[in-house]
C-alpha positions in Angstrom: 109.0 -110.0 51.1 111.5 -109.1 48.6 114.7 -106.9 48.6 117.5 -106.5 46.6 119.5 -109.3 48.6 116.4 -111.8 48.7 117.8 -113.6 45.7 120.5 -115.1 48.3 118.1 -117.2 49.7 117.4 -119.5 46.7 120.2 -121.5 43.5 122.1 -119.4 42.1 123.4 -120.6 38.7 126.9 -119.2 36.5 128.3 -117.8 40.0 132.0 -117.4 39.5 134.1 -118.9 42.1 135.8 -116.1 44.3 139.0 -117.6 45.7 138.7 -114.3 48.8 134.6 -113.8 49.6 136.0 -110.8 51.8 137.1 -109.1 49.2 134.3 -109.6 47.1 131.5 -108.1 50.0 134.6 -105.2 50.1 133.8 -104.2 46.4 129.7 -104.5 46.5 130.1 -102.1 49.7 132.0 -99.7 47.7 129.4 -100.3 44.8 126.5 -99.5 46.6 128.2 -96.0 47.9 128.7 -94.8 44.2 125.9 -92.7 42.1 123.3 -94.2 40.1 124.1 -94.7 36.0 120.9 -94.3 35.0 117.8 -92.2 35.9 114.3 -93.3 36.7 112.5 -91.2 34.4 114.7 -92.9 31.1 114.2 -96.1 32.8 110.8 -95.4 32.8 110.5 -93.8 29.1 111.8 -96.5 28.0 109.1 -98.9 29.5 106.4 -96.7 28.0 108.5 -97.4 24.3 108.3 -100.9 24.6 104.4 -100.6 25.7 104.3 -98.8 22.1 106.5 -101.6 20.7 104.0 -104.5 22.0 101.5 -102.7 20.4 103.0 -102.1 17.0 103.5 -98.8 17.4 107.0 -98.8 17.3 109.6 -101.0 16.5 112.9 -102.3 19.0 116.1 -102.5 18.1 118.4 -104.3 20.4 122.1 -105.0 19.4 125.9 -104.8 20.9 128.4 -106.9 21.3 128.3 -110.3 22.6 130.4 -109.4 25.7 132.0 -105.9 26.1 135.4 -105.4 26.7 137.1 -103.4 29.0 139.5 -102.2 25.9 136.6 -101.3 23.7 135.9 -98.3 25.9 137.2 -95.8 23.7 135.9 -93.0 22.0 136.5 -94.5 18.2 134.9 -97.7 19.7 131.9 -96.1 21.2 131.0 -94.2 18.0 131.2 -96.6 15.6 128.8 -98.8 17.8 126.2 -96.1 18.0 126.5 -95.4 14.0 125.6 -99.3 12.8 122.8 -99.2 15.4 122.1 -95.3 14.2 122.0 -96.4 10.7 120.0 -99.7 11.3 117.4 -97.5 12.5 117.1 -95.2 10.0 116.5 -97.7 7.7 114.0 -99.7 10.1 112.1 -96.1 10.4 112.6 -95.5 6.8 110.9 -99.2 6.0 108.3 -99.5 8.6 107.2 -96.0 9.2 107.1 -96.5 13.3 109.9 -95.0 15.6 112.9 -97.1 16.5 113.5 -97.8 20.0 117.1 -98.4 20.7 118.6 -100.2 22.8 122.5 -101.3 22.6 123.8 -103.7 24.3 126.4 -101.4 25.8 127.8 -100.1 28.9 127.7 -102.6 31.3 127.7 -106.2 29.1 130.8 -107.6 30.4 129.9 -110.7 32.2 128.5 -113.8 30.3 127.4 -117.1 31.1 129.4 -120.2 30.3 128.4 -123.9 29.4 131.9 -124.8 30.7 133.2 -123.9 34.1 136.8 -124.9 32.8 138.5 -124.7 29.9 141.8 -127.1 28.9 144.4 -126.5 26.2 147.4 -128.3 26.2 146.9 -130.9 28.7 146.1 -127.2 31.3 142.4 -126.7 32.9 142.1 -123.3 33.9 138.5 -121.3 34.5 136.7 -120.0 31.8 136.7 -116.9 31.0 133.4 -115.3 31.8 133.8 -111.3 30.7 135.8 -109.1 32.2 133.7 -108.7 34.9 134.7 -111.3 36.5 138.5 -112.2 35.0 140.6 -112.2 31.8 140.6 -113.7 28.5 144.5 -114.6 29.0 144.7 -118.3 29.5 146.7 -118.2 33.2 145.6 -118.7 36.5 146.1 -115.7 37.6 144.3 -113.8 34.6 141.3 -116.2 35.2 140.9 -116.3 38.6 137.6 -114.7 39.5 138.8 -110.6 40.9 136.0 -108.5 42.7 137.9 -105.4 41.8 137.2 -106.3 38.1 133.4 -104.6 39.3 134.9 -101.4 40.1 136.5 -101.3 37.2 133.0 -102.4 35.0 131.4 -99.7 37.0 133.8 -96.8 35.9 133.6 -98.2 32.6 130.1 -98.1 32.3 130.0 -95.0 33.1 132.6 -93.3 31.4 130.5 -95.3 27.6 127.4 -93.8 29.2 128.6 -90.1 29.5 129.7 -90.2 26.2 126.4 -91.6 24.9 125.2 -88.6 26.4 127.0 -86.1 25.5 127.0 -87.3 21.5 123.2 -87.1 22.2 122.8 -83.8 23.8 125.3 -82.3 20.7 123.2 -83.6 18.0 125.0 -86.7 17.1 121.9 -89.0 17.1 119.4 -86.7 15.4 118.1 -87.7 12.4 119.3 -84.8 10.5 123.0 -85.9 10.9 122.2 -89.1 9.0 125.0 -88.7 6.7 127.5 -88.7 9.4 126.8 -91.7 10.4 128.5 -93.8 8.1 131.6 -96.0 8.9 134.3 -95.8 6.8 134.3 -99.9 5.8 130.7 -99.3 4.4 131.4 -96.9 1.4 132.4 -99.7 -0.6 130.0 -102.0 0.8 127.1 -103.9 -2.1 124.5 -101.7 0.2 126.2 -98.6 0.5 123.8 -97.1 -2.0 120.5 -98.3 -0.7 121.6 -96.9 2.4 122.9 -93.5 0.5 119.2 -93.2 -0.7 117.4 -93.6 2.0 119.8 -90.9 3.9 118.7 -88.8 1.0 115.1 -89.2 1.6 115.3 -88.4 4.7 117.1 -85.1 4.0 114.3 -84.4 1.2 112.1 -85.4 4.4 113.0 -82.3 6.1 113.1 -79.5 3.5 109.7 -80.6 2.5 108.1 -79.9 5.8 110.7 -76.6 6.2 108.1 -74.3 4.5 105.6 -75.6 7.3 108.4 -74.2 10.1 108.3 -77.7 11.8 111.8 -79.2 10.5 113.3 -75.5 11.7 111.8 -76.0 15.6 112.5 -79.8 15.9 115.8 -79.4 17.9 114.7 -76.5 20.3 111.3 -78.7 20.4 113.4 -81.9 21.3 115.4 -79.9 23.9 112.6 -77.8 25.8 110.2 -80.9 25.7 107.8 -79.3 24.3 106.6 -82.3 22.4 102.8 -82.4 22.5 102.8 -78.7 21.4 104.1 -80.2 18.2 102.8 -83.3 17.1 99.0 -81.1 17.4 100.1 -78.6 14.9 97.5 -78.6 11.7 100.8 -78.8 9.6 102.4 -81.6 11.3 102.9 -84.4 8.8 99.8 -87.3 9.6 100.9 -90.4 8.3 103.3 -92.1 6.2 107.2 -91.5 6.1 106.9 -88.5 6.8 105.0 -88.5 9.9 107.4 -91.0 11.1 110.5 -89.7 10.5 109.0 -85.9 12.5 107.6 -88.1 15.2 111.2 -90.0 15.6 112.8 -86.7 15.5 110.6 -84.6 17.8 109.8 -87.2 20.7 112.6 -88.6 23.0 113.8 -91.2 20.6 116.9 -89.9 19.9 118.6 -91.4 23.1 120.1 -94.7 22.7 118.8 -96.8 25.8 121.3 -99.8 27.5 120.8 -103.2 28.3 123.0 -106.4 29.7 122.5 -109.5 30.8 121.6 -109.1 34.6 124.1 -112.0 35.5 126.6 -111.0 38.1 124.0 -110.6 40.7 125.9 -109.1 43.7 127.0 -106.1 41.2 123.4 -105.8 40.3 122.0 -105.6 43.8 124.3 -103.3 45.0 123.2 -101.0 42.4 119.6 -101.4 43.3 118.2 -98.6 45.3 115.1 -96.7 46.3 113.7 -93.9 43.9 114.2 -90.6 45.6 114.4 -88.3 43.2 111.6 -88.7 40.8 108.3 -88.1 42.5 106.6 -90.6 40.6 108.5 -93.3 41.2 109.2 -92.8 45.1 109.2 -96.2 47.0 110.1 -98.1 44.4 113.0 -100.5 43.7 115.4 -99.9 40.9 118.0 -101.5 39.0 120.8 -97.9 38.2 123.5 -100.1 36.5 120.9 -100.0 33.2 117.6 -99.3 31.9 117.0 -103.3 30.5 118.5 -105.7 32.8 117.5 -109.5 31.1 118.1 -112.9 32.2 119.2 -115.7 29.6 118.3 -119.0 29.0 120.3 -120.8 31.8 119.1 -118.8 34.4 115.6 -118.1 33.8 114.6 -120.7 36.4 111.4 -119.6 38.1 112.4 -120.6 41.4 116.1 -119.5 41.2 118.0 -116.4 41.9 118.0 -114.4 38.8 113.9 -114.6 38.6 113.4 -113.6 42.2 115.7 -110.4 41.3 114.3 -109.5 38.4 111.0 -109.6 39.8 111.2 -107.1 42.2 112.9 -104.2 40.5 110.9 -101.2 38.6 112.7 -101.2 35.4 111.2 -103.1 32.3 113.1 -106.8 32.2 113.6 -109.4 29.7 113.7 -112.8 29.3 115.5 -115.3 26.8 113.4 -118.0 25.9 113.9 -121.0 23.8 112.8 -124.7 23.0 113.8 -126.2 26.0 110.5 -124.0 27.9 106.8 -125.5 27.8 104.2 -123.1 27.4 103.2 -123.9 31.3 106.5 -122.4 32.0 106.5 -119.5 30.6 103.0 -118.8 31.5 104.5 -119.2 34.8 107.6 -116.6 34.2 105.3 -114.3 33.0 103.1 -114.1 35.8 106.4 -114.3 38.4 107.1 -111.1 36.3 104.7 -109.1 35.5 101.2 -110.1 37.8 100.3 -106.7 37.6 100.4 -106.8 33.7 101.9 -103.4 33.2 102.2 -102.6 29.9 106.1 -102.6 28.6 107.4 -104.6 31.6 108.0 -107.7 30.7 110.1 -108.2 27.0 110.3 -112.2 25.7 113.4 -112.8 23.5 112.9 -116.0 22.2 115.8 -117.5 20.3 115.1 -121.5 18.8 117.6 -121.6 15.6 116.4 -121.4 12.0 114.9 -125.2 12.0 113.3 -125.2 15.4 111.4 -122.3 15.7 108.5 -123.4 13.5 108.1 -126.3 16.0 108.5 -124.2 19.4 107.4 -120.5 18.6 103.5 -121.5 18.3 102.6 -122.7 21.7 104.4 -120.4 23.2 102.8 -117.5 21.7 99.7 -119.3 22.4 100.4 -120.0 26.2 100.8 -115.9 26.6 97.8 -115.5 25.2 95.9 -117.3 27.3 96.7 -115.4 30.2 96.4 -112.2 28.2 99.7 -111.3 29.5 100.9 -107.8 27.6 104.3 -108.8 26.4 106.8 -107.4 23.9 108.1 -110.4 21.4 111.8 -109.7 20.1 113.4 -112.5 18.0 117.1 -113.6 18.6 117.8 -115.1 15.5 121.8 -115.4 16.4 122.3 -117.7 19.6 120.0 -120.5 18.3 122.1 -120.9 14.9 125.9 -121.1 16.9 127.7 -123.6 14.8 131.5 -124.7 14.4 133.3 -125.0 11.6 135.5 -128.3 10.8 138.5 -126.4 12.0 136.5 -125.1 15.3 135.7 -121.9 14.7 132.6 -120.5 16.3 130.3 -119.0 14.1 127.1 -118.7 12.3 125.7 -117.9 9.3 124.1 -115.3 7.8 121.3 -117.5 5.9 120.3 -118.9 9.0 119.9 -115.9 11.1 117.8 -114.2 7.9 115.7 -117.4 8.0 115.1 -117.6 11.6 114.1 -114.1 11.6 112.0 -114.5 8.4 110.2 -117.5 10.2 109.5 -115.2 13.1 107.6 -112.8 11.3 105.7 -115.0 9.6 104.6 -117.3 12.4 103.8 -114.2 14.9 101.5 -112.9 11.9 100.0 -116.6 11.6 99.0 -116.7 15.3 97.8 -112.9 15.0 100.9 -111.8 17.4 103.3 -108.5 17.0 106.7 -108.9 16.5 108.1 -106.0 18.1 111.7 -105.7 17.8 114.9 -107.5 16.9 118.2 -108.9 19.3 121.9 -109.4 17.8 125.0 -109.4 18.7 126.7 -106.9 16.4 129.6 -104.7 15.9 130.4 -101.4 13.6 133.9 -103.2 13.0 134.6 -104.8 10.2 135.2 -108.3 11.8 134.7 -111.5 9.8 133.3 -113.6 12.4 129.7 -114.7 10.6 129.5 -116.4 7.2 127.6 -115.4 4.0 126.1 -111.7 3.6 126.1 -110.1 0.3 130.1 -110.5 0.0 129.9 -114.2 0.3 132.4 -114.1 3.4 133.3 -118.3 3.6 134.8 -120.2 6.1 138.0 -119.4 4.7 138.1 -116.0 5.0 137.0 -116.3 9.2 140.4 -115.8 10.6 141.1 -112.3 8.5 139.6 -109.7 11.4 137.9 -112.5 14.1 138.2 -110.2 17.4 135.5 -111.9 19.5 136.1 -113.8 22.6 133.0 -115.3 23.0 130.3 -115.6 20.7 130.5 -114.8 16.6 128.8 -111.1 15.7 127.3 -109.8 12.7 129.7 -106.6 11.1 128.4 -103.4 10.4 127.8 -104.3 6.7 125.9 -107.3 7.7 124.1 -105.7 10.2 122.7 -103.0 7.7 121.6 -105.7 5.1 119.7 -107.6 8.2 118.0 -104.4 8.4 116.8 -104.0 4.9 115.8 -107.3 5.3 113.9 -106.7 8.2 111.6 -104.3 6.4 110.8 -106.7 3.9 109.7 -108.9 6.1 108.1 -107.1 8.3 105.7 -106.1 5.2 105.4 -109.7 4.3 107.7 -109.7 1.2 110.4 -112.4 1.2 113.6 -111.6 3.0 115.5 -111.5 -0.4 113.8 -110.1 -3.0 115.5 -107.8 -6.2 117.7 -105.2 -5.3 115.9 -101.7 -3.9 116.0 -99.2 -7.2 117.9 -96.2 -6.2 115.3 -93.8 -7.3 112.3 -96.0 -5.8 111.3 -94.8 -2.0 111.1 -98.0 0.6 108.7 -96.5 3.1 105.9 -95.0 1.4 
């Protein structure tokens, strides 16, 4: 019978070692006293989304950073996350003509998994630092010892990014009609900065078009008095095309920017696991509050471990990180752990290889789901797979082999008559210089001018919205690079 606390019975993998396990059951009690940071009824929109997004109905967008830090939450911080996902998906909807699901990786990623349990620098083996979470970047024993009031702190954090979200959305901020204030102040003089410019202005043209219709002039009280259906049945609703997508993006609940992280530190995630009681429709079952996507990566997706038997008991919609080192048996198996019932939107696959394994690996897997008519979401992680260092040992990766990983993706799902629904990075609207190439030609060289990461190497904002035009391309079957987009030539169509 399962229970939030079941997953105690079986391994459990990337556990930190707390030097006081009193103090540790102290902090989940006090966890499990505190509110809820999310609601059922967005945990459960957003499983209905990724239903669409399987189907090719819409299109997911999941990025963030690699690991969150406790610094970052900041009002400057916050924003300029939500503007390089914001923009991102007004280009994706601009290109593909579908809704944008988004989902940062925000508000609660602060714990990561670790090859290494140690690290050593000058002749000294401390702990490694696994997020803050769980302990500090600062290379002492006392900064990396493991501290269970680190996941009160994560808590307040989390919540304090998530009422902003909130409260940006509720003003406005994330409507598509305040696409021009999106824009970070690094990216006016980036080589995309006017393909970007031109699709803001089509979506402004967009809207006075249908104006004289009276639908652009109801879409905010529409959006706030959900009176949605209402809308989209009007005779002068826009049908198809841009148009139509940009209306149904801006009427519907896809304004709100959904939250994932990896579901790693399992004690935090249990005690934030409660019964619906609220919501009607979702009485007497199990949730995960602490976000609405809680995934797993690849070392601990073990089917008979700990972080499967959670995930497989909780409500919300869950994902899964999988890569070459899975047989299609196995994650046959996963998927049916996850999702027997075959809801629609439940279970989301992530599957990251690297840019010259994924034509060997993606095939069978695609394959193995389909025999078991399993009704999953694909996503493509083009970043972990293509982690490389530099002769000096600088983490990083580069931008050709992400684009190529991701323009392999496309292609094979469309091969095997699959859906690519949605995209994973690890991103950031700073202007770091932690991943090589892009359309300034960033080299190794030029690594150490902004590299802020602790952990893994992420895309900046500028590369982030090239990946995007990008995506389009592919996504229509064009080559990833291709001649520049005329500025008085519409993408979308």
């Amino acid at each position: 019978m399962w229970h939030p606390d079941s997953w105690q019975a079986l391994p459990l993998s990337q556990f930190p070692p707390y030097p006081d396990a009193a103090a540790l059951s102290r902090a989940t009690a006090e966890l499990r006293r505190l509110p809820p940071l999310v609601t059922t009824s967005e945990i459960d929109r957003l499983q209905s989304q990724l239903a669409d997004a399987a189907a090719g109905k819409r299109f997911l967008l999941q990025g963030g950073d690699c690991a969150e830090s406790f610094a970052d939450c900041t009002s400057e911080r916050i924003t300029s996350k939500l503007k390089i996902l914001l923009q991102m998906s007004l280009v994706l909807l601009h290109g593909l003509n579908v809704p944008i699901v988004r989902v940062g990786r925000i508000a609660g990623q602060y714990a990561k998994p670790r090859s290494d349990e140690s690290e050593t620098r000058d002749g000294i083996t401390l702990p490694s630092y696994r997020g803050d979470l769980i302990n500090d970047a600062e290379f002492s024993l006392a900064a990396r010892t493991p501290d269970p009031q680190r996941l009160l702190t994560g808590y307040s954090l989390a919540s304090l990014t998530l009422n902003y979200i909130r409260a940006l959305t509720e003003s406005g901020f994330t409507d598509l009609a305040e696409a021009e204030h999106w824009n970070l102040d690094f990216m006016a003089q980036s080589p995309r900065a006017a393909d970007y410019q031109h699709i803001v202005d089509e979506v402004r043209r967009a809207f006075a078009r249908e104006n004289g219709h009276g639908v652009a002039a109801e879409i905010s009280t529409a959006a706030r008095q959900r009176g949605l259906d209402k809308m989209a049945a009007r005779p002068d609703f826009p049908a198809t095309g841009f148009a139509a997508a940009v209306f149904s993006a801006a009427i519907f609940p896809a304004q709100e920017v959904f939250t994932c992280h990896e579901a790693l530190h399992l004690h935090y995630e249990s005690a934030l696991t409660r019964k619906a009681s609220l919501n009607p429709d979702a009485q007497g079952r199990w949730y995960n509050f602490s976000t609405h996507l809680p995934w797993v990566g690849m070392r601990t997706a073990d089917l008979h471990g700990a972080h499967i038997e959670y995930l497989r008991g909780i409500a919300n919609p869950v994902a899964v990180k999988v890569g070459p080192g899975l047989s299609g048996d196995g994650l046959r198996a996963l998927c049916e752990r996850l999702n027997p019932a075959r809801i629609p939107g439940r279970l989301t696959l992530i599957h990251r290889f690297g840019a010259s394994r994924i034509q060997q690996h993606l095939p069978a897997l695609i394959d193995a789901v389909r025999q078991d008519a399993h009704p999953v979401l694909w996503v493509c992680d083009p970043m972990h797979g293509n982690t490389q260092l530099t002769a000096s040992g600088i983490k990083t990766r580069r931008f050709d082999d992400i684009l190529s990983e991701l323009e392999q993706a496309f292609a094979l799902h469309r091969q095997q008559g699959s859906v690519l629904g949605g995209v994973h990075f690890e991103l950031t609207g700073e202007a770091v210089t932690e991943c090589i190439g892009g359309a300034r030609g960033l080299d190794e060289a030029g690594l150490d001018r902004a590299y802020h990461s602790l952990v893994d190497p992420r895309l900046n904002g500028e590369q982030a919205l090239e990946m995007a035009l990008a995506i389009v391309r592919m996504r229509q079957g064009r080559p990833a690079i291709g001649a520049d987009i005329p500025a008085n030539q519409q993408v979308g169509g």
